[in-house]
Structure formats: structure tokens, C-alpha cells
N, C-alpha and C positions, 0 to 999 in steps of 0.2 A: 504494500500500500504506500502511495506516496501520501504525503504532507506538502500542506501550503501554508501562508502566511494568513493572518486575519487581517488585513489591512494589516495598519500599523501597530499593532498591539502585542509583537514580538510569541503569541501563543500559534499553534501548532493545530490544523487538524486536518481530519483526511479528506482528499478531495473527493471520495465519495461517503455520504453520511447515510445512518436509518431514518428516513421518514417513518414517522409513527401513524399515518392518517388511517391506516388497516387496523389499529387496535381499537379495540372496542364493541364496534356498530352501531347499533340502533336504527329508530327507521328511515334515519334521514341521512346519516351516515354509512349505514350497510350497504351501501353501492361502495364503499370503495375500500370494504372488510370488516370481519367482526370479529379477529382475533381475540381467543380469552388471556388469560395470563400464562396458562403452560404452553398454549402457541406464539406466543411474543417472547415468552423466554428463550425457546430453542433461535430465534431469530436473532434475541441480543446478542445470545452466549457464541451463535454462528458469525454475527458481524465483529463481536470483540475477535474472536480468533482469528481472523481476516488481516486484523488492524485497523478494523472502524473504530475512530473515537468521538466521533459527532454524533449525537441523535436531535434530530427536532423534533419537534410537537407544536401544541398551542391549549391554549384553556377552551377553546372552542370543539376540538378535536370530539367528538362522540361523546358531546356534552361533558366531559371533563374526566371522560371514561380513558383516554387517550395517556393522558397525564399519570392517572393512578397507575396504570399499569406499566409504562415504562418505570414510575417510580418503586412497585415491586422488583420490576426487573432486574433495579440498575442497584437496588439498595446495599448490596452489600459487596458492588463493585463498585461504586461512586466515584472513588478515586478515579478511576481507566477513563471515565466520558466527560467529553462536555455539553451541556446538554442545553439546547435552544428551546425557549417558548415564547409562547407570543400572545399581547392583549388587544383588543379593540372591540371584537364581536361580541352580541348579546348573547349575557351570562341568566338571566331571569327573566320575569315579565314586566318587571321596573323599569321606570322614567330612565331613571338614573346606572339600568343593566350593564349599559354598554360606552364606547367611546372611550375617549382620551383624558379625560377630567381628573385632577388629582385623586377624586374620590373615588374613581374607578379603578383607577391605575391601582392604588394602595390594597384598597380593598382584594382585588384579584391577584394579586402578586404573594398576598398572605395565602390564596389558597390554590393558587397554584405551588407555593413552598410545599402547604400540607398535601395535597394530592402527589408531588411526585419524592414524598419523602424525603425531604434534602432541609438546608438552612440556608445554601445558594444557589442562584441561578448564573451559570456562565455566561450566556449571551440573551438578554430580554428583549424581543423585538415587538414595536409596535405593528400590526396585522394589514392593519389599512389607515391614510390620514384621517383626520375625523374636525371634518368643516363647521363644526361649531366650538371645540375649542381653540383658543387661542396657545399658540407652539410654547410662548413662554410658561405660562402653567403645565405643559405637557413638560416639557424638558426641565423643569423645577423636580417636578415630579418624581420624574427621572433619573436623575440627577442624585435626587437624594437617599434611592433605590443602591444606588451605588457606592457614595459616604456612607451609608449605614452596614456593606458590606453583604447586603441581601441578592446584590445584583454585579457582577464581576462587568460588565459590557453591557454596550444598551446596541442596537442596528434597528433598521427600518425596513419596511415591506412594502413592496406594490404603489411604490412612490414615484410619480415622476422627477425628471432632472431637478428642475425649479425649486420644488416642495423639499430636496434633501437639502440644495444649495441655502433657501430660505432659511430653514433648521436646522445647519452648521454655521448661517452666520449669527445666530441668535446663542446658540452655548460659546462661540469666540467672544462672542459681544460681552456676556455676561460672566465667561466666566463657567460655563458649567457644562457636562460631560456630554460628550458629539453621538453623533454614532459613526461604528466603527464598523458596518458592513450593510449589503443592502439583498434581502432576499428576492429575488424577482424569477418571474417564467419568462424561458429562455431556451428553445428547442432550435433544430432545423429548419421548422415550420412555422415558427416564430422567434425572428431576429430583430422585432421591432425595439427592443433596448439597444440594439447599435446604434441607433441614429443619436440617441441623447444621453441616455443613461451610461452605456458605458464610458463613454467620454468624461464625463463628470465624475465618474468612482476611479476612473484611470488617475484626474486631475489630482483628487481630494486624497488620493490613497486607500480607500475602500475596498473592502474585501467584496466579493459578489457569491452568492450561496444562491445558485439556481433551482427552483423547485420546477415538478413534471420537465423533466430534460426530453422525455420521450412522448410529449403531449399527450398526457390523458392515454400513454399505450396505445396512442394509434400509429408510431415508430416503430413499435415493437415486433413489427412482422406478423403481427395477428390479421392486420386485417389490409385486402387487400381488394380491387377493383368487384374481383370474383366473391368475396368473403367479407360483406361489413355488418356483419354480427345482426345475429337474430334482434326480435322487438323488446326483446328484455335486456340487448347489450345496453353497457352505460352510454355510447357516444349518441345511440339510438334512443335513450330515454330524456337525456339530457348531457347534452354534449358539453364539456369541461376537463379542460378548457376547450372552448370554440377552435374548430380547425376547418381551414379554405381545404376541402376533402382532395378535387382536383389535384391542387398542387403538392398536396401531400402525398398521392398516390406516386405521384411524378419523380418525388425524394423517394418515398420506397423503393420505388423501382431501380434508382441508383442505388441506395442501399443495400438491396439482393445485391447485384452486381458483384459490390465491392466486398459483401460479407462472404460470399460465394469462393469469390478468389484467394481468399484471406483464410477460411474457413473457419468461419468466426459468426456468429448470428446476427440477426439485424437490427436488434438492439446493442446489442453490444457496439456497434460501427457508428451507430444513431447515440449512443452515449461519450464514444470515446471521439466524437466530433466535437463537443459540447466540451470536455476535458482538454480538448488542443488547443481552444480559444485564451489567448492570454490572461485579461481578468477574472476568468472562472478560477477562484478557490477551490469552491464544493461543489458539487451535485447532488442534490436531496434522491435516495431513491425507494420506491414501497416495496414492500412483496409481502407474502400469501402465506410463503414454505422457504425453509433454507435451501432448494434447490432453485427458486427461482432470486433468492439474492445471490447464489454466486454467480449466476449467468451474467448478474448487474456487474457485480465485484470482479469481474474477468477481463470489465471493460478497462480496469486503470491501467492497467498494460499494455494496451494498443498505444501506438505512436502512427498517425495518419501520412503518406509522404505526400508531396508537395501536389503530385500529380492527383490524387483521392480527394485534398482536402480542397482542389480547384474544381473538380467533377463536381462537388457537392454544395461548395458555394454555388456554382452558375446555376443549378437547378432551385435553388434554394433561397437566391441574394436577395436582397427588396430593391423595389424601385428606387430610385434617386429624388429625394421628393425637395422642394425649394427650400431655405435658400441656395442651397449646396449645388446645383443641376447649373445655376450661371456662369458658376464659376469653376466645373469641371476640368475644364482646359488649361487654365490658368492656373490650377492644384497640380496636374500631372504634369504640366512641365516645367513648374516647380519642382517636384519629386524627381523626375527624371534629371534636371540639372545639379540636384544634391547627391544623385545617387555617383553620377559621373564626375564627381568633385571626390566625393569619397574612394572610389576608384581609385 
């Protein structure tokens, strides 16, 4: 297993981690697993021996089902993980359930403590912004999560460019703790954080922790032109994340190809593309059974060559969308005359 850097926070973790979003269920969650605790155990105890030392979750996770059960898992290896959660989404049927508000924050962070058994959390990320608080009182908040030593790191989720830049100049301003990495979805089939976001986590030093790398498993080689899952698959119940099917299929197809020749499966090709990407840290990945996390875990091995990883850009790249399309020409022969400077 390799290790990356968290941004700049000098800790260590692996560039691929366990998603916990399988433990649990329930009936809003059991489309995407309903692992109990002795099948969430053979999964931790198979990704520690791997040399996973990331887990994430959230308090949202299968109503809080998610939480408790990596916190059995992990209890009396605590040491070996560091372990990600996350607050924003409604926790009750209160006014005051959800969102960013100190009183929220506080409040869920005590029980996210007590559900996953611990007295800290490694990295606490906020889930999604939340447009009625204001970021200082969120980062106060925050902040003090961290002085009180309940909360090692704070990172942000599902944020655009703007909204992160906003809410690192606000803990510079003031004085109080930033965030230090940013989780967002980021597959083949969706590279729309290139255009902004990764530019910005590049700028800032930001760690990037990609979640569904292999969109929702429709990467995964499961489903294809001839084969896109009965009325009861998830993408066919309700699709999540959202994928342009078309062009996805389009990336699969390259994918066989190149997994074919390599002899290596089609996720694994569709994960260790995501893993070649510079700013990728981590890769959040789920699974079911420890035979379907090592097939994930097989990926950190692959090294894509120059010739693969241009195959699958060109199938794959996003349009060129304004401002950037004026000034094309005048970027690449720019580049071109640095490159032949450097020469």
C-alpha cells in the first residue's frame, strides 16, 4: 500500500481508504449495504492487513448505524486508523437537526465521539456548505473542536473553488484552524473538479480524498450497453451519482481494452486512473465481502503508461468551457516555449 501526504499536515494515509457507507442499512440506506458488525469486521481486519489506515464515515451514514459499527470494529485497534466523519445532514426531526451552526456542530460531534467509540476524531469534515450559517461561526466552531483536542483536522466536502477559498480566508483572517483537505467525487466520468477545484487544492496545499472513484459502480465492469441492471438495480432506481450513460459506456469500452491487455479488471484500470492523477491523496472505496475489497486494493499497484493514460483522457476529457477556450493558443504556446527553454 502506498501512503500520501494530507495536504500539509505532515500525517500519512493510504491512498486507498474503507468507505463505510455498506455498514448498516436501513431503508433508505440499504441500496448501498447493510452490513452487521461481524461482516464489517472481516472487512476492517481484511483492509488493516492490506495496509488501509483510513476509514471514513459520516453521522448521516444509516442513520448513525455506520458510525457505531466501525466504532466496534476499530475499538481495540484505534491506534492503526485514522478515521474520517462528517457533519451537516439531518440528524432528527428538529429545526435545529441539521446544518452548520455551532449548536449543531457541538452537539453531533459528542455523538459521533460516543457512536464510534473513541475521545478523537482524526479528520472532521463538514458534508455539504450550509447557506444559512454564517462560515465564521462555523469555523469558530470548529476550531474549537480542535483546541479542545476532540478533533485532530477539520477538511470540507462537496465544496466549490470559491466557498473553500472564502473559508481559508476567514481562519487566516482570524486566526483559526483551515481545512486541511477536501473530499469530493471524482471519477472518469466525472472530471468536473478539474476545471476549478483542483487548481485551488493544488494552490492552497490541500489534500483531495475522492469519494465513488468508480461512479456509483457503473466503472466497475458490471454494466454495460448489453447489461444495465434489472428494475431493482440502484443506477435504475435512482441513479447516484448521476452519470451521462452514453459516454460512460464509451470509457468502458476503453477500459475492457486496456484491462484486457493488462489483465487486470475494469475497475481496477477505472480506479488506478483516479490514483495517477497528481492531487489525488485517497480514494474512498465500498464493498460487500473481502473478496470484493481486494479486487479495489489491487488497484494501488497499477502505474498507467503515458500511452493508457492519453487513451483515456481523450475518451473521457471535458469540454473546454470559457474563460479558458480564448485563450487556448496563447496557453500552449506558452507551454511549448517553456518546455523548449527547459530543453
Amino acid at each position: 500500500m502506498k501512503y500520501n501526504l494530507l495536504g500539509n499536515t505532515g500525517v500519512m494515509i493510504s491512498e486507498i481508504g474503507l468507505g463505510t457507507m455498506t455498514f448498516g442499512g436501513g431503508e433508505m440506506w440499504g441500496a448501498f449495504g447493510s452490513l452487521g458488525v461481524k461482516e464489517a469486521e472481516r472487512l476492517v481486519d481484511h483492509a488493516l492487513d492490506a495496509g488501509v489506515n483510513f476509514f471514513d464515515t459520516a453521522n448521516a451514514y444509516a442513520e448513525g448505524q455506520s458510525e457505531e459499527i466501525l466504532g466496534k470494529t476499530l475499538k481495540s485497534k484505534r491506534h492503526q486508523a485514522i478515521i474520517a466523519t462528517k457533519v451537516r445532514a439531518r440528524m432528527g426531526p428538529g429545526p435545529n437537526d441539521l446544518g452548520l451552526s455551532r449548536l449543531h456542530i457541538i452537539r453531533q460531534v459528542e455523538e459521533s465521539l460516543r457512536r464510534l467509540e473513541t475521545d478523537y476524531i482524526d479528520l472532521y469534515q463538514i458534508h455539504n456548505p450550509d447557506q444559512l450559517t454564517d462560515w465564521e461561526e462555523t469555523l469558530r466552531a470548529l476550531d474549537d473542536l480542535v483546541r479542545s483536542g476532540k478533533v485532530r483536522y477539520i477538511g470540507s466536502s462537496n465544496m466549490q473553488g470559491w466557498e473553500i477559498m472564502k473559508a481559508r480566508g476567514i481562519s487566516a483572517l482570524r486566526g483559526l484552524e483551515a481545512f486541511k483537505s477536501s473530499q469530493s467525487y471524482y471519477s472518469l466520468a466525472a472530471r468536473e473538479i478539474e476545471r476549478e477545484m483542483i487548481p485551488v487544492l493544488n494552490d492552497q496545499k490541500m489534500g483531495l480524498i475522492v469519494w465513488s472513484p468508480l461512479s456509483g459502480g457503473f466503472l466497475s465492469g458490471k454494466y454495460t450497453r448489453d447489461n444495465q441492471g434489472g428494475a431493482d438495480d440502484r443506477h435504475n432506481k435512482a441513479s447516484f451519482p448521476p452519470v451521462d450513460k452514453e459516454k460512460a459506456f464509451r470509457i468502458v469500452d476503453v477500459l475492457s481494452d486496456i484491462a484486457a491487455e493488462r489483465e487486470a479488471t475494469v475497475a481496477q484500470i477505472a480506479l488506478a486512473w483516479v490514483l495517477n492523477q497528481q492531487t489525488v491523496t485517497s480514494i474512498i472505496v465500498g464493498a460487500r465481502s473481502p473478496e470484493q475489497l481486494t479486487n479495489n486494493l489491487d488497484a494501488s499497484g497499477i502505474l498507467l503508461t503515458e500511452a493508457e493514460l492519453s487513451r483515456l483522457d481523450e475518451v473521457s476529457r471535458l469540454p473546454i468551457e470559457y474563460p479558458k477556450w480564448p485563450f487556448l493558443e496563447d496557453n500552449d504556446s506558452i507551454v511549448r516555449k517553456h518546455s523548449a527553454i527547459a530543453r
